[in-house]
FIDOFI-456935 format. One record per residue (C-alpha): residue number from 0; x, y, z. Coordinates in pm, whole numbers. Each point is the difference from the previous one (the first is absolute). Example, Ala and Ser with C-alpha at 12.3 -4.5 7.8 and 13.67 -1.06 7.14 Angstrom:
{zadren=0 x=1230 y=-450 z=780}
{zadren=1 x=137 y=344 z=-66}
END
This chain:
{zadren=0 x=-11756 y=1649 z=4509}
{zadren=1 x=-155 y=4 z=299}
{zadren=2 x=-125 y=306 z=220}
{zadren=3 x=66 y=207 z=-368}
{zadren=4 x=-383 y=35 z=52}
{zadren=5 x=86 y=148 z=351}
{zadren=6 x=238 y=214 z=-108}
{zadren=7 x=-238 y=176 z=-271}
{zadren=8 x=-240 y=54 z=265}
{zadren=9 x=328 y=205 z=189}
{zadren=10 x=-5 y=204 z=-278}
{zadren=11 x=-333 y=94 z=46}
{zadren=12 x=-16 y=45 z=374}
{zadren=13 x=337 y=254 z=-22}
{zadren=14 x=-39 y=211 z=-347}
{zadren=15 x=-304 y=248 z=2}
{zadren=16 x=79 y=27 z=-334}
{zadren=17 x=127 y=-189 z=-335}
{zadren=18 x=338 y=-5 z=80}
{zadren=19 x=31 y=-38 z=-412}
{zadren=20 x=-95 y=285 z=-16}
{zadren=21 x=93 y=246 z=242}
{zadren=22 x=227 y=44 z=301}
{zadren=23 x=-114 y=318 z=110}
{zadren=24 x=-244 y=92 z=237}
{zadren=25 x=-145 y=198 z=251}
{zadren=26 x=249 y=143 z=307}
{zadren=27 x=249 y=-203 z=-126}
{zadren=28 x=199 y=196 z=-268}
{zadren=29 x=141 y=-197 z=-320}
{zadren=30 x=71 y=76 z=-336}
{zadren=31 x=-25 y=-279 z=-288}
{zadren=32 x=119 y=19 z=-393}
{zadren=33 x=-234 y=-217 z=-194}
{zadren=34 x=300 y=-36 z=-247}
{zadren=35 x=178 y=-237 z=190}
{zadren=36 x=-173 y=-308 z=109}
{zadren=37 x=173 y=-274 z=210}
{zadren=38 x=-145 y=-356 z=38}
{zadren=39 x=11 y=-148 z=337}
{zadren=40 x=66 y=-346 z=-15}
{zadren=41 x=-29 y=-229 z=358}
{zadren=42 x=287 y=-249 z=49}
{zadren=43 x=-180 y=-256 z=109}
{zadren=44 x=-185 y=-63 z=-315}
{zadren=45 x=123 y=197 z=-229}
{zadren=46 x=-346 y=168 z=-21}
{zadren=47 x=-65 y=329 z=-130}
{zadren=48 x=-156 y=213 z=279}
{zadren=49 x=-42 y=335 z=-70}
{zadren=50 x=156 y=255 z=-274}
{zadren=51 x=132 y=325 z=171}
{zadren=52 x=92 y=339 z=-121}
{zadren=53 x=343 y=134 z=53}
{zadren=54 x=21 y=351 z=86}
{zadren=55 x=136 y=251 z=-265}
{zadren=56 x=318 y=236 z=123}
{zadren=57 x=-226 y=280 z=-50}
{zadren=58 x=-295 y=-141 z=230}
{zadren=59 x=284 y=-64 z=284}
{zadren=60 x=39 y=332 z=7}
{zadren=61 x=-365 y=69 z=44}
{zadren=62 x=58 y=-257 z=313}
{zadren=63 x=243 y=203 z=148}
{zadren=64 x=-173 y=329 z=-57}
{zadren=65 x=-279 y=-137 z=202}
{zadren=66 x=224 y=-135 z=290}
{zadren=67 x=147 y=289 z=33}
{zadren=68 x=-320 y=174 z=61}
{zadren=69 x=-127 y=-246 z=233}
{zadren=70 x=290 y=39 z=218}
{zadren=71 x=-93 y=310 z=35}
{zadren=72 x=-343 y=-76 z=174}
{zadren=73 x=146 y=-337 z=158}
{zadren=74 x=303 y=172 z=214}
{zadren=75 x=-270 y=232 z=138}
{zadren=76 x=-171 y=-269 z=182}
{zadren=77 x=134 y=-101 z=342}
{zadren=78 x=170 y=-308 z=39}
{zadren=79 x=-198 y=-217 z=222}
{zadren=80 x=-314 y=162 z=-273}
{zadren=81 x=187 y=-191 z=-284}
{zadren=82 x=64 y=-285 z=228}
{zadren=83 x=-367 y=-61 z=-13}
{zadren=84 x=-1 y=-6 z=-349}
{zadren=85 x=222 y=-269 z=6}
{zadren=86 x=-212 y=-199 z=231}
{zadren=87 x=-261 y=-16 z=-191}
{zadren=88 x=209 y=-101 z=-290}
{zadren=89 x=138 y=-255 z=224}
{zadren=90 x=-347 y=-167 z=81}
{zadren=91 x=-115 y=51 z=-392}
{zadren=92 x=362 y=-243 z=-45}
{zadren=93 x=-139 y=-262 z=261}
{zadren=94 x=-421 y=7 z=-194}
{zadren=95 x=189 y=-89 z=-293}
{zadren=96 x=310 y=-264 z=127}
{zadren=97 x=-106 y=-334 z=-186}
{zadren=98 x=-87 y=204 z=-324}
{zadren=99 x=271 y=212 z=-25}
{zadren=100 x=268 y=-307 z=140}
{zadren=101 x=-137 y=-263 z=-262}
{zadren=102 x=24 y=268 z=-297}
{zadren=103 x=426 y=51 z=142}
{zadren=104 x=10 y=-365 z=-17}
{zadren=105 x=-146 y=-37 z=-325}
{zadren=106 x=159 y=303 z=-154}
{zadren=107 x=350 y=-59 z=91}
{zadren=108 x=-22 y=-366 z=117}
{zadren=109 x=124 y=14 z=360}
{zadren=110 x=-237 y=-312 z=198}
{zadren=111 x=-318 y=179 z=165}
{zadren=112 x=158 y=-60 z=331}
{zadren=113 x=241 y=289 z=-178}
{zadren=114 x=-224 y=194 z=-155}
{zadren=115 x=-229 y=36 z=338}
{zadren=116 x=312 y=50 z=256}
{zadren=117 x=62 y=304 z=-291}
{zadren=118 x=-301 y=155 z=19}
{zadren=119 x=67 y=-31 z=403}
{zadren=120 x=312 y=143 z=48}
{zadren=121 x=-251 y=301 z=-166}
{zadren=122 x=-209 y=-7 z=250}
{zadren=123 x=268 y=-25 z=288}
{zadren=124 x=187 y=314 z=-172}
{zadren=125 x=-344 y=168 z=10}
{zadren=126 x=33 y=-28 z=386}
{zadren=127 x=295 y=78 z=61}
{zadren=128 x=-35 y=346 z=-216}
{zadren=129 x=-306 y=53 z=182}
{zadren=130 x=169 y=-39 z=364}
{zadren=131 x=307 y=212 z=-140}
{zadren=132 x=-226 y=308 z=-138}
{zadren=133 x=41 y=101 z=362}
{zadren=134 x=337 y=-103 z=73}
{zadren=135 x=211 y=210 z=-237}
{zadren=136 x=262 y=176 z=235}
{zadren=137 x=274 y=212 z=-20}
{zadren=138 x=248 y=50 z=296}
{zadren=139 x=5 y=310 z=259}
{zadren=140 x=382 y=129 z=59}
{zadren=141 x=160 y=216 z=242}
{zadren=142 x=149 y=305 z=-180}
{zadren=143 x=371 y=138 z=123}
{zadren=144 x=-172 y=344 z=-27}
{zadren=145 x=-207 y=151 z=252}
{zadren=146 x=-387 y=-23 z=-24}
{zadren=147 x=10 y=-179 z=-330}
{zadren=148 x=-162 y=-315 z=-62}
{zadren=149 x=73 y=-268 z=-247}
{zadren=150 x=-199 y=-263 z=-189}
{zadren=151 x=-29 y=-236 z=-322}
{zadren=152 x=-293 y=-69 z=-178}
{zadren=153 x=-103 y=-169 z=-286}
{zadren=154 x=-233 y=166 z=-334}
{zadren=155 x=-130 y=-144 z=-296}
{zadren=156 x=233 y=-118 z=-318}
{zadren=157 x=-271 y=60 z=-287}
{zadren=158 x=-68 y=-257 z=-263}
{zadren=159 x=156 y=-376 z=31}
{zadren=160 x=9 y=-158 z=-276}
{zadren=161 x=-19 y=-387 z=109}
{zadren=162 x=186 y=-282 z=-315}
{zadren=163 x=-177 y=-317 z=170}
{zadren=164 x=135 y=-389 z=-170}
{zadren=165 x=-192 y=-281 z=-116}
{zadren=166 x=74 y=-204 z=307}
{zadren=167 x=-185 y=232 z=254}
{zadren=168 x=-225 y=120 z=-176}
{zadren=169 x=-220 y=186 z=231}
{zadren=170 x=200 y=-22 z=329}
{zadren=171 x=316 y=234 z=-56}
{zadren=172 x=-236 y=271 z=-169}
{zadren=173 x=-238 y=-24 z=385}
{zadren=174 x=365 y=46 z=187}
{zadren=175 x=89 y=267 z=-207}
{zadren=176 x=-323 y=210 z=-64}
{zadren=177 x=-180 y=-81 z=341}
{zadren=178 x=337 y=111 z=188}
{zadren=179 x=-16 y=275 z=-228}
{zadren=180 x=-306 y=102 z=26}
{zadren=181 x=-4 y=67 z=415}
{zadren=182 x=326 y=235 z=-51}
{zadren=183 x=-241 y=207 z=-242}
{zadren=184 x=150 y=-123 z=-314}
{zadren=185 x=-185 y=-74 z=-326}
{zadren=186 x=122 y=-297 z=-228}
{zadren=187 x=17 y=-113 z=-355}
{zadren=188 x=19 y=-369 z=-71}
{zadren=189 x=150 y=-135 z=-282}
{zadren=190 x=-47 y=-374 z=42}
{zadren=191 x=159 y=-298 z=-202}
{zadren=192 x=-133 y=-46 z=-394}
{zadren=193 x=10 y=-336 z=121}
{zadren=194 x=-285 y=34 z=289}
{zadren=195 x=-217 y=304 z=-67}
{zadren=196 x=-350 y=-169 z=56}
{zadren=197 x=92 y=-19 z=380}
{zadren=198 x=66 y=379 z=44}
{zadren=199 x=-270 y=92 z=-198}
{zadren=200 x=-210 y=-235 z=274}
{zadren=201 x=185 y=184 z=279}
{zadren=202 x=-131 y=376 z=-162}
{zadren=203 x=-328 y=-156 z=-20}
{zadren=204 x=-24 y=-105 z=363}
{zadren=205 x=99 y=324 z=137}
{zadren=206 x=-229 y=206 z=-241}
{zadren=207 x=-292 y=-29 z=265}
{zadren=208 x=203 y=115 z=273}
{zadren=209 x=114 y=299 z=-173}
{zadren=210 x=-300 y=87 z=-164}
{zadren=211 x=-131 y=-16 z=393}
{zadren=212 x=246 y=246 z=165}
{zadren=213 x=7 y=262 z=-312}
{zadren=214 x=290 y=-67 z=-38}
{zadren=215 x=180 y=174 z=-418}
{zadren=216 x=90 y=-166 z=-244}
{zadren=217 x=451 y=-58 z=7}
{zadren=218 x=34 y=-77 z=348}
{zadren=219 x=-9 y=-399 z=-140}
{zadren=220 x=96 y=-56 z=-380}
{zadren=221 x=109 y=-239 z=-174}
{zadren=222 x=122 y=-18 z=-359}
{zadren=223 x=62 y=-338 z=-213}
{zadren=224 x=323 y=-13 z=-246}
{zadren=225 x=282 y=-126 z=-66}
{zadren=226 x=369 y=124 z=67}
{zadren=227 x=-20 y=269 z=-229}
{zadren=228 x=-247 y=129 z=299}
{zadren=229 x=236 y=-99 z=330}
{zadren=230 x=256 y=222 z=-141}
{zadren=231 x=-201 y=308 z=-47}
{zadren=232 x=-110 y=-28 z=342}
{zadren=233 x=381 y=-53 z=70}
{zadren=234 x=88 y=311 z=-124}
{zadren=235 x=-278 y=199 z=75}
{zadren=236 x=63 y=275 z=244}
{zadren=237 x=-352 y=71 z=111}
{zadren=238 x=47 y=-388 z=156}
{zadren=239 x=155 y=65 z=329}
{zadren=240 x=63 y=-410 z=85}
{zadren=241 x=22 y=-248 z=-262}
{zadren=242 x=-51 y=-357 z=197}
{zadren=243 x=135 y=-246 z=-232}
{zadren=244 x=-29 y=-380 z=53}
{zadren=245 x=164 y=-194 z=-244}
{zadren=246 x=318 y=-177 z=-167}
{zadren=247 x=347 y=166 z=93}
{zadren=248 x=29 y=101 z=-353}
{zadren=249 x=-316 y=204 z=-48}
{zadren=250 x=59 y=115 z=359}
{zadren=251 x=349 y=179 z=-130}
{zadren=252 x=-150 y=108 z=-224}
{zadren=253 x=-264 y=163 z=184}
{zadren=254 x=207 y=141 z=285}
{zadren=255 x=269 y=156 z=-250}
{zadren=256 x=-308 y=184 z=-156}
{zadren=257 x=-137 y=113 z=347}
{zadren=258 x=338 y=95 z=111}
{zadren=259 x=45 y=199 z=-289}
{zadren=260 x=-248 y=245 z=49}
{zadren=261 x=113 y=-11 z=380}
{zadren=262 x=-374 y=-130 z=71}
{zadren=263 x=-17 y=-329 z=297}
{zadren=264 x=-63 y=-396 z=-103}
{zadren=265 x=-61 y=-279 z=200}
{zadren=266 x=126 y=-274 z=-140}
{zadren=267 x=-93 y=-355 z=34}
{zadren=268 x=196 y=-257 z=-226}
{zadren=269 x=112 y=-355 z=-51}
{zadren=270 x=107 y=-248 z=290}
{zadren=271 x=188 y=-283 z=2}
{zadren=272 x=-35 y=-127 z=311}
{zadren=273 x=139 y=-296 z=203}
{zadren=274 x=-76 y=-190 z=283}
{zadren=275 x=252 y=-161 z=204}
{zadren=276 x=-60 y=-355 z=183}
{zadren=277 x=259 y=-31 z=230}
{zadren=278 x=98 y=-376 z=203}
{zadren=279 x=-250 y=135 z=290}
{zadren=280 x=-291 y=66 z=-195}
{zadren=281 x=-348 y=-151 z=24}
{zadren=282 x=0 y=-149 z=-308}
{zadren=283 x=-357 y=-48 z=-37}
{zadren=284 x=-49 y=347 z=70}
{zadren=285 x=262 y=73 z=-254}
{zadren=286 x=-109 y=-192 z=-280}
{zadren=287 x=-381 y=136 z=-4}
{zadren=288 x=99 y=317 z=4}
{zadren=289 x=264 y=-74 z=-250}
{zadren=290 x=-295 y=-125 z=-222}
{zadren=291 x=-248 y=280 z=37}
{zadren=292 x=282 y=238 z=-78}
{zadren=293 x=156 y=-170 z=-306}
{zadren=294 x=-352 y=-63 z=-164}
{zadren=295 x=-273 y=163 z=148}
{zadren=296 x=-140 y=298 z=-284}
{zadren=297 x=243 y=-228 z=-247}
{zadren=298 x=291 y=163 z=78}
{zadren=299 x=-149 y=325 z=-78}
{zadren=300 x=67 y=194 z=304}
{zadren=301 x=291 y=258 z=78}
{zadren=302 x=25 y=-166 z=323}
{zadren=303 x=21 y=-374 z=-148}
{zadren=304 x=236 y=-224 z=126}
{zadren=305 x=253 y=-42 z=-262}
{zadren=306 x=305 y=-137 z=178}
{zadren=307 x=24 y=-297 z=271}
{zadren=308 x=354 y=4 z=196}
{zadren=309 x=13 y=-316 z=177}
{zadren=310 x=289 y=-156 z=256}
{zadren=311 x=209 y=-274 z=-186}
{zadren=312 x=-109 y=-218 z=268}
{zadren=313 x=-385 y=68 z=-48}
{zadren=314 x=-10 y=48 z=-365}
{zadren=315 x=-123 y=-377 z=-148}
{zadren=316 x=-248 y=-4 z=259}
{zadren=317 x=-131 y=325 z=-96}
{zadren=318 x=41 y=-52 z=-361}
{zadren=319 x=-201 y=-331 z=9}
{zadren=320 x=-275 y=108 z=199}
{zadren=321 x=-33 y=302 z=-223}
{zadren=322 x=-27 y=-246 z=-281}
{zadren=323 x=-260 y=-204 z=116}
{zadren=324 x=-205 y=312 z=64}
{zadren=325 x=105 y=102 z=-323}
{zadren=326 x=-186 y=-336 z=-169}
{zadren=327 x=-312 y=107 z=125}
{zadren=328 x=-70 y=373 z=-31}
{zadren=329 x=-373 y=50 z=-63}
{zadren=330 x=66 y=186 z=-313}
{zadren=331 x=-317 y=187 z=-252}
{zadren=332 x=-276 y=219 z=35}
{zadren=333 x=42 y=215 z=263}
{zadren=334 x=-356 y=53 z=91}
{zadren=335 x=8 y=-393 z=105}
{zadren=336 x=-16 y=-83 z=360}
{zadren=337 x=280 y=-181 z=-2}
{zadren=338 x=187 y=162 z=-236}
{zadren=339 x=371 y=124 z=135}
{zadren=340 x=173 y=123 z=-339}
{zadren=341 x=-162 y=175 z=-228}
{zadren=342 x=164 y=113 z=-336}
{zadren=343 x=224 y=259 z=-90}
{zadren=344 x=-112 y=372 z=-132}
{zadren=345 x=32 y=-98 z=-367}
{zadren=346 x=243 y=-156 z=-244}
{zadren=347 x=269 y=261 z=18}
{zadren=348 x=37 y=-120 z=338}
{zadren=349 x=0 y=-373 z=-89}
{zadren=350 x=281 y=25 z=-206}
{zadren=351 x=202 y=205 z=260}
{zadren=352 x=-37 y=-281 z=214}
{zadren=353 x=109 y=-267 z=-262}
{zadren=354 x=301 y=267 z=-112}
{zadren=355 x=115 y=5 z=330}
{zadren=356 x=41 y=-406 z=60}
{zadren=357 x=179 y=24 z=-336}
{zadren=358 x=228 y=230 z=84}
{zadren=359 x=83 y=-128 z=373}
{zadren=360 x=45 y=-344 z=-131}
{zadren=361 x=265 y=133 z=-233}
{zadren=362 x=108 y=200 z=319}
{zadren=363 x=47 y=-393 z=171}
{zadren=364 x=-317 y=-23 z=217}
{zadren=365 x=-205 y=-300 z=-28}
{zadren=366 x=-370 y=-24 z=-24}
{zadren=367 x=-136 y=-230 z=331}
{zadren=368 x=-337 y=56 z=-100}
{zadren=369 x=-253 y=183 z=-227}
{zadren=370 x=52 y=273 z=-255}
{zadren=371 x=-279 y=-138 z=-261}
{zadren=372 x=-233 y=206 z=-180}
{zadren=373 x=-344 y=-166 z=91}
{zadren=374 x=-251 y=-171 z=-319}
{zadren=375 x=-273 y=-180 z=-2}
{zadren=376 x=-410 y=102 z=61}
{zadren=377 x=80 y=65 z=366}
{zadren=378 x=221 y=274 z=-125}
{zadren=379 x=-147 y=98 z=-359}
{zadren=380 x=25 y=372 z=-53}
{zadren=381 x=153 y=76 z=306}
{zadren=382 x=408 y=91 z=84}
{zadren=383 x=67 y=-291 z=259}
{zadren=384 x=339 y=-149 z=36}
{zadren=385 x=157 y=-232 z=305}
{zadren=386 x=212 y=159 z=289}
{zadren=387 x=338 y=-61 z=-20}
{zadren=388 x=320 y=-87 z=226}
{zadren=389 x=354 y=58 z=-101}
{zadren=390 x=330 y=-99 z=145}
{zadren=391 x=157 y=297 z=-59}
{zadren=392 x=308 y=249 z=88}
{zadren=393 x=-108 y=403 z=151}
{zadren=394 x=278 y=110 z=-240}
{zadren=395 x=-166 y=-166 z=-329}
{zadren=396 x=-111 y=347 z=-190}
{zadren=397 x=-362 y=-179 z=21}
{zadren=398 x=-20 y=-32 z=332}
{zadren=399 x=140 y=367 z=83}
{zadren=400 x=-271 y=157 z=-244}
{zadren=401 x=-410 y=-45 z=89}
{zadren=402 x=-208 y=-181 z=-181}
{zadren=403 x=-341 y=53 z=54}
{zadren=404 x=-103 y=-341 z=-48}
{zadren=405 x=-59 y=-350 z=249}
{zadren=406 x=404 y=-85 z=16}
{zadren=407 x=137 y=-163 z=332}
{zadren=408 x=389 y=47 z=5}
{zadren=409 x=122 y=-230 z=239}
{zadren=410 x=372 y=102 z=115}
{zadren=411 x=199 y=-149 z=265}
{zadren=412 x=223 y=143 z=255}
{zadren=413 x=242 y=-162 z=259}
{zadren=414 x=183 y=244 z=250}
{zadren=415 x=-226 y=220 z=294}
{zadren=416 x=-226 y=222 z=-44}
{zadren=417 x=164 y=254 z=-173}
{zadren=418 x=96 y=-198 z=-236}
{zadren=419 x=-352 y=-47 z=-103}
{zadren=420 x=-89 y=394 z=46}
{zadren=421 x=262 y=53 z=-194}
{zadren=422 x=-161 y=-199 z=-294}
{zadren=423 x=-329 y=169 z=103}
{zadren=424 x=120 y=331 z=-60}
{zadren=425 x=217 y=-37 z=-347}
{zadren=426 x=-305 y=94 z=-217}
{zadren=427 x=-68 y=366 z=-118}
{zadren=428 x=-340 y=-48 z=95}
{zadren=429 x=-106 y=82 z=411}
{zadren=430 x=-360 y=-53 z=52}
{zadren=431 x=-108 y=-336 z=227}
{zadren=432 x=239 y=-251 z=202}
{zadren=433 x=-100 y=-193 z=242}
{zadren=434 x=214 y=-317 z=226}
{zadren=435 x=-164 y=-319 z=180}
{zadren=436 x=196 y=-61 z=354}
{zadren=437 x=-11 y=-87 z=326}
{zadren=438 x=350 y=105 z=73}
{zadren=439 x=-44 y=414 z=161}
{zadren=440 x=327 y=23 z=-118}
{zadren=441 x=-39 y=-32 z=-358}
{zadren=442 x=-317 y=169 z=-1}
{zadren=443 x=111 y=292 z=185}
{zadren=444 x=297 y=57 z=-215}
{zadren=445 x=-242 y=-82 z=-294}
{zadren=446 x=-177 y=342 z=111}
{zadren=447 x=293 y=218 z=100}
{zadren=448 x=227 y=225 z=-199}
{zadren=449 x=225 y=-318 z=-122}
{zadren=450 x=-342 y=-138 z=-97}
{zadren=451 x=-229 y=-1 z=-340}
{zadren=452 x=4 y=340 z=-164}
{zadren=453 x=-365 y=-3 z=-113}
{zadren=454 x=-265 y=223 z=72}
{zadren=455 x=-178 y=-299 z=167}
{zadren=456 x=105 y=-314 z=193}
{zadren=457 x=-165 y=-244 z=188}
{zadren=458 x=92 y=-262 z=254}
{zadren=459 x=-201 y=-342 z=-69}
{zadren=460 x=-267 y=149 z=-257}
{zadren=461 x=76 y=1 z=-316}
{zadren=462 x=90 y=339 z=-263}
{zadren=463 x=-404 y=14 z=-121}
{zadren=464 x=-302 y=125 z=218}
{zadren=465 x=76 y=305 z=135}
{zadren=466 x=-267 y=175 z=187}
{zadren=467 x=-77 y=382 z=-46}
{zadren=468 x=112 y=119 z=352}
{zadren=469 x=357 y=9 z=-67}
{zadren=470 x=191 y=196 z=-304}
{zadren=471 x=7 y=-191 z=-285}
{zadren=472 x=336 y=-6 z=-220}
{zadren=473 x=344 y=-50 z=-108}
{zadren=474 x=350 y=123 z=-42}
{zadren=475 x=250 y=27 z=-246}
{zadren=476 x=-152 y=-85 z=-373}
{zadren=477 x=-324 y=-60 z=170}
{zadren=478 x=-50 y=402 z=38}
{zadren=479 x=8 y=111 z=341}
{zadren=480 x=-328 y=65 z=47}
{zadren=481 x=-253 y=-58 z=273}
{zadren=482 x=-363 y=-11 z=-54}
{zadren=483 x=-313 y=-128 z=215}
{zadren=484 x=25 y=18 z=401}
{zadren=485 x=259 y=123 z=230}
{zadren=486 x=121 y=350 z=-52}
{zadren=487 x=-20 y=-48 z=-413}
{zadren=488 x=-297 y=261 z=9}
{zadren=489 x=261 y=271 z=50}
{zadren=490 x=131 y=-52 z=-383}
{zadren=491 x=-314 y=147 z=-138}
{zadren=492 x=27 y=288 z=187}
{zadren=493 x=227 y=289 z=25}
{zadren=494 x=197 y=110 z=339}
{zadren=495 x=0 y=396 z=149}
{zadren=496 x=171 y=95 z=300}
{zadren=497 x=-156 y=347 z=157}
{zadren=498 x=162 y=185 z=208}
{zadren=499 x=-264 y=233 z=222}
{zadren=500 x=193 y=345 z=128}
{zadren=501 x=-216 y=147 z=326}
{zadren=502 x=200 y=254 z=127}
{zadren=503 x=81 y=318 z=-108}
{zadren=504 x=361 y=-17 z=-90}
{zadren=505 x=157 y=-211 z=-258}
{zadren=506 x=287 y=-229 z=103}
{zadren=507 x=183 y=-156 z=-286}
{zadren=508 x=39 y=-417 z=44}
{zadren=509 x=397 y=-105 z=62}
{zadren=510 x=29 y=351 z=192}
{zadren=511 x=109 y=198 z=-298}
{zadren=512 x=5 y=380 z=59}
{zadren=513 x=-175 y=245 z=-229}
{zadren=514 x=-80 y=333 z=92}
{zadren=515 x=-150 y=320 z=-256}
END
């Protein structure tokens, strides 16, 4: 295939060592069990790339023995002192972009437009932690008692453990740990079985920088597994925050576990999310972003558009331009140029997607386009199949349920607005929504308590993109949790209000009297 030659060179350029080998080194702390080997196999090609060692349950623990004692260095340092740290991780990110944003692409099989927006979004979370090492305030109060003063502040969790998925593979583990990091955190990362080569890449860019500023081994760690590893850290007291991005199922699953040992999660789960196109819309506005949200990383994104609600009056028009667009998708290798689809993760996935146009066809939707597994020497070795449109109901049990995979539902609505909010909402998911109007009304109401229920929605841009200065996440079966920019730095850390007596007596709050 072509640029495979390219893409061995990556390896080079990012692993000091043979990743076959080891996956420990240096500052970075990470324990490996030589029993258990997995083979990394690329999408694209089908293409053996590397053969990694899963971690043993007894060398986690040696992870989070060592975290634990580099929090206790790491918390010492001031804030704006660790800020700098991240900096310099932050520049190490941008030396390394094309390298490390062709190996995403060609390790999960995302198009390199993908791949290097990833390994962006990095380097933008690496300055906004910077800027907030110096902005993390607490409140001053006035106290009802006399020469007191009152105030919040914020300390230090401990250890995050972060569960990062295949389809950001490097991304979610930079919001998490650089965010972190600042509030004088440490963090273990347990990324996908599916994409390991990528964080290993990410531990081997930072090495430098640590190695520069002294700073211990455990303040970044990583350790490679599979679930039998995300649950320890689950129900591992010594791990203040798990961060868990993921399916709603594992995501149960992992907050039950937290909860249980009262410890705090930050969940980030499935979407099924909808844009609505209403008689006012731009249309051409509509459909692209229609298009890069219903195909762009194959349907492999939590924030994927998975369900079209379209006017009656509206809906052939938009059905047949989507078509069209449809019959010409630039789908195959994603390190192309001109590539737009790439292929799915790996077969598993494939046959979700075919399972699902199975079952929603028994359901009564009909397939308008797509929903073919890919052959041929374009697509030899490789997990490649063609986007599909359906002309389905929201209450069909496929539609309500995600599926992590390039399906369109297109569903049709015919009253107001709320009508079609209404439609928007009846899924248990609540991640991304957007609408495409011109009418204030509708958009207005779109964003106001009668409006979507999601943690995000957006007024004419579509439910994928979102940038790293506003909280990221959902509601409902989505999690509830809020990561990246905003206020979301506040969930790694833990709130104390003081209360400072100067006088010499000792007045009791709500005026209670008592005397000895």
């Amino acid at each position: 295939m072509s640029n495979f030659t390219d893409t061995k060179s990556i390896f080079k350029q990012l692993f000091i060592k043979d990743i076959n080998s080891s996956c420990s080194t240096g500052r970075i702390f990470a324990a490996i069990d030589k029993k258990e080997i997995y083979q990394v196999i690329s999408p694209i090609d089908g293409e053996k790339l590397a053969s990694v060692n899963w971690v043993s349950l007894k060398n986690y623990d040696k992870v989070i023995a060592t975290a634990q004692e580099g929090f206790l260095f790491w918390r010492t340092l001031p804030a704006p002192a660790r800020g700098e740290v991240v900096r310099q991780i932050g520049n190490a990110l941008r030396e390394n972009k094309h390298a490390l944003g062709a190996l995403v692409s060609y390790e999960c099989g995302k198009i390199l437009q993908e791949g290097l927006g990833e390994v962006q979004e990095m380097i933008d979370i690496c300055d906004f932690a910077v800027g907030l090492s110096r902005q993390l305030h607490g409140n001053t109060m006035h106290s009802e008692r006399p020469a007191h003063r009152m105030y919040d502040q914020y300390h230090p969790l401990g250890i995050v453990g972060i569960i990062s998925a295949f389809n950001f593979p490097v991304a979610v583990w930079a919001w998490n740990a650089m965010i972190a990091a600042v509030c004088g955190n440490v963090s273990v990362w347990k990324p996908s079985e599916k994409t390991p080569l990528t964080a290993i890449a990410c531990q081997q860019i930072i090495q430098k920088v640590l190695e520069a500023n002294n700073v211990p081994e455990g303040v970044f760690s990583y350790v490679i597994g599979n679930a039998n590893i995300g649950a320890a850290m689950a129900n591992d007291h010594r791990v203040a925050l798990v961060s868990a991005t993921g399916s709603t199922l594992m995501g149960k699953k992992v907050g039950a576990a937290v909860m249980a040992r009262l410890g705090k999660s930050l969940l980030e789960l499935g979407g099924n999310n909808a844009i609505i196109i209403t008689p006012s819309a731009n249309l051409d506005l509509a459909i692209r972003a229609v298009v890069f949200g219903a195909v762009g990383t194959c349907g492999q994104r939590c924030t994927t558009t998975r369900r079209l609600i379209v006017h009656e009056s509206m809906y052939k028009q938009v059905k047949e331009k989507l078509i069209k667009i449809y019959e010409k998708l630039p789908i195959g290798n994603p390190l192309e140029k001109n590539t737009l689809v790439g292929p799915m993760i790996d077969i598993a996935a494939v046959n979700q997607f075919l399972n699902a146009l199975k079952a929603v066809a028994k359901e009564g939707g009909k397939i308008a386009i797509g929903g073919k597994v890919l052959a041929g020497k374009k697509y030899k070795g490789g997990n490649y199949v063609s986007p599909a449109i359906v002309e389905a109901e929201n209450h069909y049990a496929t539609v309500q349920a995600e599926t992590f995979a390039p399906i369109l539902y297109l569903i049709k609505y015919k009253g107001n607005i709320l009508e079609a909010i209404k439609l928007q909402n009846d899924v248990k998911q609540g991640l991304s929504s957007a609408i495409f109007s011109n009418d204030i009304i509708e958009t207005e109401t779109f964003l106001s308590h009668l409006g979507s229920d999601c943690g995000i929605a957006n007024v004419n841009i579509g439910t994928s993109g979102a940038e790293i200065g506003g909280a990221f996440g959902g509601e409902k079966e989505t999690g509830g949790g809020r990561e990246s920019g905003s206020d979301a730095w506040k969930a790694y850390m833990r709130r104390q209000t003081n209360t400072i007596n100067y006088s010499p007596n000792l007045p009791l709050a709500q005026g209670i009297q008592f005397d000895i």
